[in-house]
N, C-alpha and C positions, 0 to 999 in steps of 0.2 A: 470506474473504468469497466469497461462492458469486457467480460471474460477472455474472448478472440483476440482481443488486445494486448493479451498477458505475453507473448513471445514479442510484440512489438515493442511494450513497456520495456522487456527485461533488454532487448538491443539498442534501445533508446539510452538505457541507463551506461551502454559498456560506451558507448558513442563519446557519448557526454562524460565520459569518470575523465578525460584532462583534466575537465574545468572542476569537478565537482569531490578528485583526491584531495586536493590543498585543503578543503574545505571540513569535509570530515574524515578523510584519511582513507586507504588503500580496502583495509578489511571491512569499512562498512557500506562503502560504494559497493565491492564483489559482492559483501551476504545482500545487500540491496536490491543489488542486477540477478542473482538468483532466484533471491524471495520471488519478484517480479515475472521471471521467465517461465514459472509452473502455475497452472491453470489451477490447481485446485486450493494455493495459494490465494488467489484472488477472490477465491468461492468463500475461505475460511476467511479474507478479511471484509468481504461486503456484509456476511452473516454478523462479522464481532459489530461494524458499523451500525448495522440495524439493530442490533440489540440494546446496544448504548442509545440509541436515538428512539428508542420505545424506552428504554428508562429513563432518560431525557424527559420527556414528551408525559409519562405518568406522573412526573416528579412536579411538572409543572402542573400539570391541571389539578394535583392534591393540594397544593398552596392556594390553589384562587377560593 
């Protein structure tokens, strides 16, 4: 999710919590629609992604 999109994600999510409280419940939709709604949230989760995915990515090419 490209950063600028972080205020749309997090209105997205409060949109959507009818369908999505039954599911996983009141308090994990809200910290969800949160997380989502702050910009540098989004900075902190694309960094953990890429990290995981270079240790991904090392882990494999040490096997072959």
């Amino acid at each position: 999710m490209h950063k600028p999109l972080a205020g749309i994600a997090g209105h997205a999510a409060v949109a959507f919590s009818p369908f999505l409280m039954p599911l996983f419940g009141f308090k994990n939709v809200d910290d969800y629609s949160q997380f989502l709604s702050k910009r540098e949230n989004i900075e902190m989760l694309i960094r953990r992604i890429e990290s995981k995915d270079d240790g991904t990515q090392e882990a494999s090419e040490g096997a072959s």
